[in-house]
mmCIF file of the N, C-alpha and C atoms, coordinates in Angstrom:
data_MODEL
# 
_entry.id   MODEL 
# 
loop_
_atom_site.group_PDB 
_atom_site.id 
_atom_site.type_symbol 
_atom_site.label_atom_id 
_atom_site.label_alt_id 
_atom_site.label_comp_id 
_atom_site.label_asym_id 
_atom_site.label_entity_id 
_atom_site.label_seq_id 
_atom_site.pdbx_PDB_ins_code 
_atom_site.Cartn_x 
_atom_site.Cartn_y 
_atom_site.Cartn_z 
_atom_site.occupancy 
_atom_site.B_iso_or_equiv 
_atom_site.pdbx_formal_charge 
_atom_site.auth_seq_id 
_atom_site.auth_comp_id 
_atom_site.auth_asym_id 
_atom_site.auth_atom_id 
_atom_site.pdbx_PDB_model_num 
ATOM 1   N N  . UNK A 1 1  ? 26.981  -31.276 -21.638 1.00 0.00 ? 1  UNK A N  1 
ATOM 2   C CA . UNK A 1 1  ? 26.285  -30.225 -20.921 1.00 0.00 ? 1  UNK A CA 1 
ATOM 3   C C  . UNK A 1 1  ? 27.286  -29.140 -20.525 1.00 0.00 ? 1  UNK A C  1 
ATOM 4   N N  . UNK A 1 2  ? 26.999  -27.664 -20.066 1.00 0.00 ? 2  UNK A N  1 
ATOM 5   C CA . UNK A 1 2  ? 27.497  -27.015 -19.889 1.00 0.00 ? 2  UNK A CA 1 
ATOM 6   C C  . UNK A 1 2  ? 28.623  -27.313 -18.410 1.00 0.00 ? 2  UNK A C  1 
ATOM 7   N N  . UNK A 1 3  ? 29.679  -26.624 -17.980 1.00 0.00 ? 3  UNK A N  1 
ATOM 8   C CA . UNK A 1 3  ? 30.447  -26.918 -17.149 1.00 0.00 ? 3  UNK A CA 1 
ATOM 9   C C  . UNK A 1 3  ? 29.993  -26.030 -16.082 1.00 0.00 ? 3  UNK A C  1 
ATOM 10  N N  . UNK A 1 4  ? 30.578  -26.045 -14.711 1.00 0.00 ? 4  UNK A N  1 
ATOM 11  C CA . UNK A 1 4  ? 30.387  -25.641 -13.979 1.00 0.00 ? 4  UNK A CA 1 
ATOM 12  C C  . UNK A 1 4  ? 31.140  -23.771 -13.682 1.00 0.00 ? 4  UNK A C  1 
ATOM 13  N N  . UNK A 1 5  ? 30.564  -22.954 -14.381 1.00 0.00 ? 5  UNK A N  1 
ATOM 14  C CA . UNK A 1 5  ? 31.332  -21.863 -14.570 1.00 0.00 ? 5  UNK A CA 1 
ATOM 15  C C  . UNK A 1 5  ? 30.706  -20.955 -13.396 1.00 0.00 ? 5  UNK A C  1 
ATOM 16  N N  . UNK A 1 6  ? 31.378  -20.772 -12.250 1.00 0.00 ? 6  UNK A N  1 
ATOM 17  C CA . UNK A 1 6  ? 31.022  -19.589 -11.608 1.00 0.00 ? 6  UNK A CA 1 
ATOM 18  C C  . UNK A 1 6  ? 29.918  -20.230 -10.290 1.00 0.00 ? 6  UNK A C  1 
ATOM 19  N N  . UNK A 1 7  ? 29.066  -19.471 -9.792  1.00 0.00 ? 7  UNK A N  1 
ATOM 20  C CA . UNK A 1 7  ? 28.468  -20.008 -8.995  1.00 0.00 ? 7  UNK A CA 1 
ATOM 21  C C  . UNK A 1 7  ? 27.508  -19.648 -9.033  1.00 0.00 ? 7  UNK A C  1 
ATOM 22  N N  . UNK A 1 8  ? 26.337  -20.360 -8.834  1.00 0.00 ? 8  UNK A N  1 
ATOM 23  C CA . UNK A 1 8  ? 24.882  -20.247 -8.522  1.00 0.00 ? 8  UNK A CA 1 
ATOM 24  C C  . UNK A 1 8  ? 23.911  -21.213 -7.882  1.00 0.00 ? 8  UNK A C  1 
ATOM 25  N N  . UNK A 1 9  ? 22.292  -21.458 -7.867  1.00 0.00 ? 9  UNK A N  1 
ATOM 26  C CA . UNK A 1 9  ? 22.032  -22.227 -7.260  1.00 0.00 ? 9  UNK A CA 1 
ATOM 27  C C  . UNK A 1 9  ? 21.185  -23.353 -7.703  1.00 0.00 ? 9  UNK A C  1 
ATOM 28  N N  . UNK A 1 10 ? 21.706  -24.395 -6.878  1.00 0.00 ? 10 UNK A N  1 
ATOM 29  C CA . UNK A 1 10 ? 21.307  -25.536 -7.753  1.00 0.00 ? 10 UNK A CA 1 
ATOM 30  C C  . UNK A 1 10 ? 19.723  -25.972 -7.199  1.00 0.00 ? 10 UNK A C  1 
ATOM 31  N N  . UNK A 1 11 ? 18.978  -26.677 -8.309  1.00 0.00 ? 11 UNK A N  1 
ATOM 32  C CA . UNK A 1 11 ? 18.055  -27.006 -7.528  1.00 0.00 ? 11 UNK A CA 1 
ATOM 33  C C  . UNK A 1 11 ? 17.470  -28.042 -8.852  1.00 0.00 ? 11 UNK A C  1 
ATOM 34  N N  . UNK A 1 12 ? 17.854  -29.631 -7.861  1.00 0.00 ? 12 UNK A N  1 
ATOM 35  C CA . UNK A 1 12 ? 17.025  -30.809 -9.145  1.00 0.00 ? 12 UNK A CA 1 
ATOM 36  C C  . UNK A 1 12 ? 18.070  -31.084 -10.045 1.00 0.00 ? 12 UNK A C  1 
ATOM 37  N N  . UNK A 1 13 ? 19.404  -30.869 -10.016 1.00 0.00 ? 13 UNK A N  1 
ATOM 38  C CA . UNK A 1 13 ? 20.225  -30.629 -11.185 1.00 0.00 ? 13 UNK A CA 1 
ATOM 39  C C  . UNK A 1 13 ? 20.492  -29.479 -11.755 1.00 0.00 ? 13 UNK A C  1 
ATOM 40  N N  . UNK A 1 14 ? 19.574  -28.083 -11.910 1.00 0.00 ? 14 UNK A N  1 
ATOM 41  C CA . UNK A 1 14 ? 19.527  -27.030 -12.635 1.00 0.00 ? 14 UNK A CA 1 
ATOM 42  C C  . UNK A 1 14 ? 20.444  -26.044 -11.520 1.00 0.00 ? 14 UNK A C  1 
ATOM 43  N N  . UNK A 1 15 ? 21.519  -25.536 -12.773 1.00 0.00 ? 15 UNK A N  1 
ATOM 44  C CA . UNK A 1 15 ? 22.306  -24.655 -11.632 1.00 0.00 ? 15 UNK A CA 1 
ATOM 45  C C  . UNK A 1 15 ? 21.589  -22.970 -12.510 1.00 0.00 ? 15 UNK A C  1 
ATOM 46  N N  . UNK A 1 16 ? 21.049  -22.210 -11.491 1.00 0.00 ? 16 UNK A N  1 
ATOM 47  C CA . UNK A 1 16 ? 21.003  -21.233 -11.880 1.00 0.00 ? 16 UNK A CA 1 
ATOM 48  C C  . UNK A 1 16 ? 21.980  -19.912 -11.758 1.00 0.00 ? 16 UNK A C  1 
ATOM 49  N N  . UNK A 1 17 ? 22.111  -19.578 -12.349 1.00 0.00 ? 17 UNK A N  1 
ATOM 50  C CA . UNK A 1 17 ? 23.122  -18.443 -12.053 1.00 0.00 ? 17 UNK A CA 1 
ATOM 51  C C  . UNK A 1 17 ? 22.382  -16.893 -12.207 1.00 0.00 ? 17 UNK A C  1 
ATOM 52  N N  . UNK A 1 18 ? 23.367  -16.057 -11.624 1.00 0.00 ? 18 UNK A N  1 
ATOM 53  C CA . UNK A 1 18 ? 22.911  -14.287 -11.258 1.00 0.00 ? 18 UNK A CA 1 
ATOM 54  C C  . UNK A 1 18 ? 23.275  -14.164 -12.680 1.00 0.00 ? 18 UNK A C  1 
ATOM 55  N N  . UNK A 1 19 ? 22.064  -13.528 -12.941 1.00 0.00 ? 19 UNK A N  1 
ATOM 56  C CA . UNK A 1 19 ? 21.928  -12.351 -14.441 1.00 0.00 ? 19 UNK A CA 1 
ATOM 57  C C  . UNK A 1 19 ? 23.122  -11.367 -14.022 1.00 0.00 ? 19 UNK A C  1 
ATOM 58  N N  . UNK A 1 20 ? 23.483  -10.769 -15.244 1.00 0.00 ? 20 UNK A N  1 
ATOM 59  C CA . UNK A 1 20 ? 24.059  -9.362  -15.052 1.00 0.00 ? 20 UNK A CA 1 
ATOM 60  C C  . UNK A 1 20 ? 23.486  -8.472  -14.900 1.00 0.00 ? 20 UNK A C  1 
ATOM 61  N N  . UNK A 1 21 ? 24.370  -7.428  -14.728 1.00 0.00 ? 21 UNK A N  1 
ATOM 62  C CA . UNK A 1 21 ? 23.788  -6.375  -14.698 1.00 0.00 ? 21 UNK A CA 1 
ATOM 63  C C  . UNK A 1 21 ? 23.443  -5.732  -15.645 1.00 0.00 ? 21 UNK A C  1 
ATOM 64  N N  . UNK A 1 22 ? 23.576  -5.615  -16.696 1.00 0.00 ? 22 UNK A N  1 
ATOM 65  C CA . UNK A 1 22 ? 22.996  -5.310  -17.761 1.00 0.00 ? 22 UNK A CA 1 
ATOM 66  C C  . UNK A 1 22 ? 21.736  -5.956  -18.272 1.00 0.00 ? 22 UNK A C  1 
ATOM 67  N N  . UNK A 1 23 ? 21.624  -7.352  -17.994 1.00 0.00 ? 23 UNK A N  1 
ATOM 68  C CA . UNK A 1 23 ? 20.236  -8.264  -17.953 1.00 0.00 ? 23 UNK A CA 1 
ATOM 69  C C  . UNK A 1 23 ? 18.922  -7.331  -16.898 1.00 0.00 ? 23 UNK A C  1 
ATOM 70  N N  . UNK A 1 24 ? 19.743  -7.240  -16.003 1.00 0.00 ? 24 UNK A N  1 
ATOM 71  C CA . UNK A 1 24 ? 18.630  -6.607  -14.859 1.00 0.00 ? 24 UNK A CA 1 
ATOM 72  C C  . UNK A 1 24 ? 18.243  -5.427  -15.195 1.00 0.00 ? 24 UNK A C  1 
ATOM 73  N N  . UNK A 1 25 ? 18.540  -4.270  -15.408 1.00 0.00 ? 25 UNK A N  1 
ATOM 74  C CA . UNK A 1 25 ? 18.715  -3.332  -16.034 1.00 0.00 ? 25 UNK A CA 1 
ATOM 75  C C  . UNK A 1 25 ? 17.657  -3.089  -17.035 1.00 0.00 ? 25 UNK A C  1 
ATOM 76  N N  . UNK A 1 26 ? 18.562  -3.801  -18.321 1.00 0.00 ? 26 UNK A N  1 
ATOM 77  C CA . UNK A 1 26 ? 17.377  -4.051  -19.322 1.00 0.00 ? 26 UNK A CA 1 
ATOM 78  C C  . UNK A 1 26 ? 16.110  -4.596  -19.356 1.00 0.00 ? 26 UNK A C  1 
ATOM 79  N N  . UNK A 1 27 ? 16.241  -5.284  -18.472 1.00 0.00 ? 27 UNK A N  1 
ATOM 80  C CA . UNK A 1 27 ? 14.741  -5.848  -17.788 1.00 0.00 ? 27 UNK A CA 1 
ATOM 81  C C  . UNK A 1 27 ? 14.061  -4.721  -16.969 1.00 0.00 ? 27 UNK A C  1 
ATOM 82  N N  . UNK A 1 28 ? 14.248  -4.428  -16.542 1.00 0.00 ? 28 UNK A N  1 
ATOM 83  C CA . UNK A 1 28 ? 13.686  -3.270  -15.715 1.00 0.00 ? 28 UNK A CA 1 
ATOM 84  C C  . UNK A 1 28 ? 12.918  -2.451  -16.316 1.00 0.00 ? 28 UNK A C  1 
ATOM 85  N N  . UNK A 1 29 ? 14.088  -1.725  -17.321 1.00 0.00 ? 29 UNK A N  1 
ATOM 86  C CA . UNK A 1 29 ? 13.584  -0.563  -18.446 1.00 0.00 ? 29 UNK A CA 1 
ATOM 87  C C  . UNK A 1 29 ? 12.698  -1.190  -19.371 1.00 0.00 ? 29 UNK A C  1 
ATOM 88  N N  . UNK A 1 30 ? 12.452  -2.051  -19.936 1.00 0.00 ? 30 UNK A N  1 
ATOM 89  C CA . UNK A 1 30 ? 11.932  -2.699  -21.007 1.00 0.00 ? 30 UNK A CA 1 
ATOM 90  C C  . UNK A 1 30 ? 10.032  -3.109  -20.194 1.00 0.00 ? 30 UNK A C  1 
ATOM 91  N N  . UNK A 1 31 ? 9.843   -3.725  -18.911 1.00 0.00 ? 31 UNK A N  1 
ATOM 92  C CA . UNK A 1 31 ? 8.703   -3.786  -17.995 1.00 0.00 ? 31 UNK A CA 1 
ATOM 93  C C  . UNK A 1 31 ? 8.511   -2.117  -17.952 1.00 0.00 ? 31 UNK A C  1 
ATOM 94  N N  . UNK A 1 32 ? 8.967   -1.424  -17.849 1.00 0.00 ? 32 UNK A N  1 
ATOM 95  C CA . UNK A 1 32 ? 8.345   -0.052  -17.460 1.00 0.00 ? 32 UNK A CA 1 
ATOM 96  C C  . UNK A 1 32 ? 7.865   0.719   -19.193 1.00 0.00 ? 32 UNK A C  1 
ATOM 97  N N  . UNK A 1 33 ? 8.285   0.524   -20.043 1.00 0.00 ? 33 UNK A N  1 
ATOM 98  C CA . UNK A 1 33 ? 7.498   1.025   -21.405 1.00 0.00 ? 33 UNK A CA 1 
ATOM 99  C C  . UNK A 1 33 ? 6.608   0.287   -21.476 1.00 0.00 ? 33 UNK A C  1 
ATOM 100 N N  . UNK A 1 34 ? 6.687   -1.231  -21.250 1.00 0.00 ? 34 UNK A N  1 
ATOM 101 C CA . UNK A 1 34 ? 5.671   -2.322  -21.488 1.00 0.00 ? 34 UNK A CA 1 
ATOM 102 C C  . UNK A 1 34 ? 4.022   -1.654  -20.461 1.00 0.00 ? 34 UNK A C  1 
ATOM 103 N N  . UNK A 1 35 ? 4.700   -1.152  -19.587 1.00 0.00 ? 35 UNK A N  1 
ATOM 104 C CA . UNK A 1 35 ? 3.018   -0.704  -18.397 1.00 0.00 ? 35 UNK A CA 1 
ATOM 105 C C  . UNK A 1 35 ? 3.021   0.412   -18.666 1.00 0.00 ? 35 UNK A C  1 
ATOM 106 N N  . UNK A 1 36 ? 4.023   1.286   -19.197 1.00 0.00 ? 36 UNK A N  1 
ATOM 107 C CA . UNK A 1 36 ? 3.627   2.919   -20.037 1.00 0.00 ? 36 UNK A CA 1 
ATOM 108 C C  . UNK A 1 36 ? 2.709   2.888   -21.315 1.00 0.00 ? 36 UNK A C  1 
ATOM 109 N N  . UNK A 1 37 ? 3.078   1.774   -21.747 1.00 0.00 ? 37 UNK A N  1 
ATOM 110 C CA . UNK A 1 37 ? 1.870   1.610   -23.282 1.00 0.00 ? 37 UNK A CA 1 
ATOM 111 C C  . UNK A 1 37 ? 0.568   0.826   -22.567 1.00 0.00 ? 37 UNK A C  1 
ATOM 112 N N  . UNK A 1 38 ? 0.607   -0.324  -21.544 1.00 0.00 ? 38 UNK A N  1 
ATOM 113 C CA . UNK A 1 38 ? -0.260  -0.822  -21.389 1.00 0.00 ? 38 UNK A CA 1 
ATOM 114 C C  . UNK A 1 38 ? -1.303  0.578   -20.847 1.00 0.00 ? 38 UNK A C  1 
ATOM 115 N N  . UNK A 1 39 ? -0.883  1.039   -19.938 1.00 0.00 ? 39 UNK A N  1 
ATOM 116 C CA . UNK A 1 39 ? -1.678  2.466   -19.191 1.00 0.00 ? 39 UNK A CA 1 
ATOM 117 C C  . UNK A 1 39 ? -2.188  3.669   -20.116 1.00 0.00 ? 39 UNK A C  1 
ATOM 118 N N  . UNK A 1 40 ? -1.422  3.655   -20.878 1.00 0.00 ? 40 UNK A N  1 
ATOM 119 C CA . UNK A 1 40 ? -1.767  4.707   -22.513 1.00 0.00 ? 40 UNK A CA 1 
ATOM 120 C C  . UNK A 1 40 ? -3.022  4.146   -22.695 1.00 0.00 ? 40 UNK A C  1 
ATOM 121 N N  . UNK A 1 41 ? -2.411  3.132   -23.399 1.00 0.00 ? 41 UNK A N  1 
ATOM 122 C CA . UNK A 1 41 ? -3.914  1.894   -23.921 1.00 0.00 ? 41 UNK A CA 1 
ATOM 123 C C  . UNK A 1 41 ? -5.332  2.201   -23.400 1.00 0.00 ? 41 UNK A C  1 
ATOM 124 N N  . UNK A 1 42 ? -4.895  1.614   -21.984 1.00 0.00 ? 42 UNK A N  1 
ATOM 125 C CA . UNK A 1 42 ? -6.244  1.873   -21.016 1.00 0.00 ? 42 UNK A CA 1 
ATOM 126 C C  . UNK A 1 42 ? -6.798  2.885   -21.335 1.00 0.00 ? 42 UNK A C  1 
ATOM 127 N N  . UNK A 1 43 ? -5.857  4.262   -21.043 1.00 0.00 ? 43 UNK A N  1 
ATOM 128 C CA . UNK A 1 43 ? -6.183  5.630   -20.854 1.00 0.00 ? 43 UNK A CA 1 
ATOM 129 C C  . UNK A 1 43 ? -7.473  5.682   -21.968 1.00 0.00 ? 43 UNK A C  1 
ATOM 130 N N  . UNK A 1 44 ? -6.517  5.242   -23.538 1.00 0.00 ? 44 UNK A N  1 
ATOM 131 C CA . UNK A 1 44 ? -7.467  5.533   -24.820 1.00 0.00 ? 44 UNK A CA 1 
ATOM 132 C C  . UNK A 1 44 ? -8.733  5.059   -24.931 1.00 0.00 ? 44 UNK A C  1 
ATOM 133 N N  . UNK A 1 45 ? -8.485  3.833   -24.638 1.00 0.00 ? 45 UNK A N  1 
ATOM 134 C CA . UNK A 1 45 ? -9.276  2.909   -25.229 1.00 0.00 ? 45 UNK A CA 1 
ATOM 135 C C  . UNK A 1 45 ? -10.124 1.924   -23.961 1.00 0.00 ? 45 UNK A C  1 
ATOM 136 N N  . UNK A 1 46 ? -10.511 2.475   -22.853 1.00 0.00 ? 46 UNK A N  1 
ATOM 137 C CA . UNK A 1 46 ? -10.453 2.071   -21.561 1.00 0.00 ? 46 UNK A CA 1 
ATOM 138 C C  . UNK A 1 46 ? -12.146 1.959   -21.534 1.00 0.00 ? 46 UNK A C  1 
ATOM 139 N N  . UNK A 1 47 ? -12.518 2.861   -22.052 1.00 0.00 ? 47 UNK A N  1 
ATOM 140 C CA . UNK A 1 47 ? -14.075 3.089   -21.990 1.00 0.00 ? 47 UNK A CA 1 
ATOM 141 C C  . UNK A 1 47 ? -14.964 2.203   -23.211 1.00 0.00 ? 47 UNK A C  1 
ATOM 142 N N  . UNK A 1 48 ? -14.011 2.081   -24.297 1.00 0.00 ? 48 UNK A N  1 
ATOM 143 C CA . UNK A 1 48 ? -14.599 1.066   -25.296 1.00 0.00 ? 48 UNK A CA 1 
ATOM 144 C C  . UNK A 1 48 ? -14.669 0.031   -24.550 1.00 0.00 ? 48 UNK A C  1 
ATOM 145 N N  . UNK A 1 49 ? -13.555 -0.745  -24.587 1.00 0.00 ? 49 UNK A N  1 
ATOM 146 C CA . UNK A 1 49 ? -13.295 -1.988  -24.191 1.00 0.00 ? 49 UNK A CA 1 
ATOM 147 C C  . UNK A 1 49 ? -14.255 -2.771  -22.953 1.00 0.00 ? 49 UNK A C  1 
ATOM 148 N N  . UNK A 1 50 ? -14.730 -1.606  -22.330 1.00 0.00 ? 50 UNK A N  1 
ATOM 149 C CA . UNK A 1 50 ? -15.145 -1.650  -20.666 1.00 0.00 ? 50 UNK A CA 1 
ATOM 150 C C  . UNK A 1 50 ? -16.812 -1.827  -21.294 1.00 0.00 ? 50 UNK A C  1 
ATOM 151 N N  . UNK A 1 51 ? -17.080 -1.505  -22.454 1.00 0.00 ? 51 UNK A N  1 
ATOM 152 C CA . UNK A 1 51 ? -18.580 -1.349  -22.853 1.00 0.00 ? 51 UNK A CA 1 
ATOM 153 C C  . UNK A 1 51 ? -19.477 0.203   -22.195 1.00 0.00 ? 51 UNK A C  1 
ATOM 154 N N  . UNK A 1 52 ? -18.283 1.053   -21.808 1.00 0.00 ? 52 UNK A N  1 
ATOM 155 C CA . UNK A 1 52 ? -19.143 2.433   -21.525 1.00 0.00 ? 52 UNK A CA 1 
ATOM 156 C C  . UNK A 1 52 ? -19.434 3.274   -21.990 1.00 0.00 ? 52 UNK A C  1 
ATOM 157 N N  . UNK A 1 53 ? -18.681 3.546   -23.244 1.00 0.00 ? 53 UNK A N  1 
ATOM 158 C CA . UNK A 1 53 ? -19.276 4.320   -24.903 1.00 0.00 ? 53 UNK A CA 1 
ATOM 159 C C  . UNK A 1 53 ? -18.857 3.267   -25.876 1.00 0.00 ? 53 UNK A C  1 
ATOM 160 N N  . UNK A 1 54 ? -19.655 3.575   -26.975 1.00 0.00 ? 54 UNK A N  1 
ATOM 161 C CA . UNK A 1 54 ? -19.485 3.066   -28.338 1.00 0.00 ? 54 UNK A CA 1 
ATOM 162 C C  . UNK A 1 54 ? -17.822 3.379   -29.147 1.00 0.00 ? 54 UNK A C  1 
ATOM 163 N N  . UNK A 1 55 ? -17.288 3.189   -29.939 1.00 0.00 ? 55 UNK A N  1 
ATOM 164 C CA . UNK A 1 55 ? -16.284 3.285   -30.616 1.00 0.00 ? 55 UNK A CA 1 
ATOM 165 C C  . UNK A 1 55 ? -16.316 4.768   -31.592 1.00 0.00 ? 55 UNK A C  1 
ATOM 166 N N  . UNK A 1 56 ? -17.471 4.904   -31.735 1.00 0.00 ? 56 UNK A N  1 
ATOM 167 C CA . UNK A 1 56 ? -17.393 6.195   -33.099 1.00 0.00 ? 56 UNK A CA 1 
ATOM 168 C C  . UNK A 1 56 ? -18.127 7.299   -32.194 1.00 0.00 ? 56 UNK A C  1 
ATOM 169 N N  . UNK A 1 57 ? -18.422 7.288   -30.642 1.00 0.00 ? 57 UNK A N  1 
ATOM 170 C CA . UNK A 1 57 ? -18.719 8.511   -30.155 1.00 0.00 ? 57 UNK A CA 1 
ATOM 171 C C  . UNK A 1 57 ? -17.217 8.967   -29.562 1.00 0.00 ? 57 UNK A C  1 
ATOM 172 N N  . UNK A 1 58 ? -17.613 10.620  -29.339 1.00 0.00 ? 58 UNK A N  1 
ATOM 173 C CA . UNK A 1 58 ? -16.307 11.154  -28.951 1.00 0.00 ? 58 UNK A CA 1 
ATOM 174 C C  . UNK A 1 58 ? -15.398 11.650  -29.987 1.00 0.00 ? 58 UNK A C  1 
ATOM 175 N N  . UNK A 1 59 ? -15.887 11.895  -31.160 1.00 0.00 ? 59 UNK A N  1 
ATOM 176 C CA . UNK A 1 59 ? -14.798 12.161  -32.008 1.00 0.00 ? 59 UNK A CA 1 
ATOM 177 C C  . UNK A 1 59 ? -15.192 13.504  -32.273 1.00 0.00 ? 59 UNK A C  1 
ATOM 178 N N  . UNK A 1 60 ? -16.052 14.065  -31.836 1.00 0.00 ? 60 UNK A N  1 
ATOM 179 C CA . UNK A 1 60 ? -16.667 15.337  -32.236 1.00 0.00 ? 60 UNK A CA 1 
ATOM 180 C C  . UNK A 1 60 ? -17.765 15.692  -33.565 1.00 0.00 ? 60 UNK A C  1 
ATOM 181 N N  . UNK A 1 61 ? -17.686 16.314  -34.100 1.00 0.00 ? 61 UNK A N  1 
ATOM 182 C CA . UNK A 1 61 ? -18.760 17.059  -35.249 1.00 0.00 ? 61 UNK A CA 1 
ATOM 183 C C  . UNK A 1 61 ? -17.700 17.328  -36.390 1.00 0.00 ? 61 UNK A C  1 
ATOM 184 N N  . UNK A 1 62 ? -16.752 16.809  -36.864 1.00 0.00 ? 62 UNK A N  1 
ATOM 185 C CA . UNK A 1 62 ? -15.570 16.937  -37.434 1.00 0.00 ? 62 UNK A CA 1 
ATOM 186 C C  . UNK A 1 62 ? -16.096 17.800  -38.931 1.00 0.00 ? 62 UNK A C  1 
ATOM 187 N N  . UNK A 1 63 ? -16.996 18.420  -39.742 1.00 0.00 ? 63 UNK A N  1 
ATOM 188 C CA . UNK A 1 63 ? -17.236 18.435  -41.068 1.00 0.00 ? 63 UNK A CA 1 
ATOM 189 C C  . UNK A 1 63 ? -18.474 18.301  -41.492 1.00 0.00 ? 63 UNK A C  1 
ATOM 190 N N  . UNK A 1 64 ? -18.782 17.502  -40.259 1.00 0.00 ? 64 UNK A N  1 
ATOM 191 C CA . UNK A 1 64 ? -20.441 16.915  -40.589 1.00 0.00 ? 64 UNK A CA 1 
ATOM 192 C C  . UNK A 1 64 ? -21.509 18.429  -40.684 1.00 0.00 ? 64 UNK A C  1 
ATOM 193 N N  . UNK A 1 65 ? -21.532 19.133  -40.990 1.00 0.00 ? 65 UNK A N  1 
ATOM 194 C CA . UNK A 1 65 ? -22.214 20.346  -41.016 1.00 0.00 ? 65 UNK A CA 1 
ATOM 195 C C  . UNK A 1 65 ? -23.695 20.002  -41.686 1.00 0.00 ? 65 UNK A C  1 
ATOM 196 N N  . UNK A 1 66 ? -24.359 18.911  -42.374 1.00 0.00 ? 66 UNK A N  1 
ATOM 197 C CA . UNK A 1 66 ? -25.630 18.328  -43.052 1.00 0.00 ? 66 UNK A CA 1 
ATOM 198 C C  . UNK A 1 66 ? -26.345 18.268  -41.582 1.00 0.00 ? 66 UNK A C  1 
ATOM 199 N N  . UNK A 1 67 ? -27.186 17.561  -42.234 1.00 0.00 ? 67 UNK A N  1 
ATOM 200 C CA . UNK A 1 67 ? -28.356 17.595  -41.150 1.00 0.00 ? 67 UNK A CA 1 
ATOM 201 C C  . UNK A 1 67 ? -28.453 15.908  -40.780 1.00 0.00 ? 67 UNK A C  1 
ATOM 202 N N  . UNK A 1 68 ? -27.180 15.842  -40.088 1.00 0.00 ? 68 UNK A N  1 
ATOM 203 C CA . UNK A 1 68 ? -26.983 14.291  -39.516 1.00 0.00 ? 68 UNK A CA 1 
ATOM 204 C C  . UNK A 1 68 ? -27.447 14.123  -38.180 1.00 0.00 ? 68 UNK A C  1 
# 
């Protein structure tokens, strides 16, 4: 098993130790794109999903110029 390098806290046998700072960090930044796309998402696709319009309304009259 691993040796006792440095200090952290034990609990049951399991010694945990402090992330770096670069761990924390990257964690940080990486949760905040993760709820920037989740919130995009919503934004887009918030009203489908929810059952409050259909999927193919909202796109406008794109071409359709016939008598649709």
């Amino acid at each position: 098993m691993a040796g006792g390098h440095g200090e952290g806290i034990n609990y049951k046998g399991l010694t945990m130790h402090k992330p770096k700072r670069w761990h924390v960090v990257t964690g940080k930044g990486l949760c905040a794109v993760m709820w920037f796309w989740v919130l995009y998402r919503a934004k887009q696709d918030g009203p489908v999903v929810l059952g409050w319009r259909h999927p193919w309304e909202g796109h406008g009259d794109h071409g359709h110029e016939g008598g649709h």
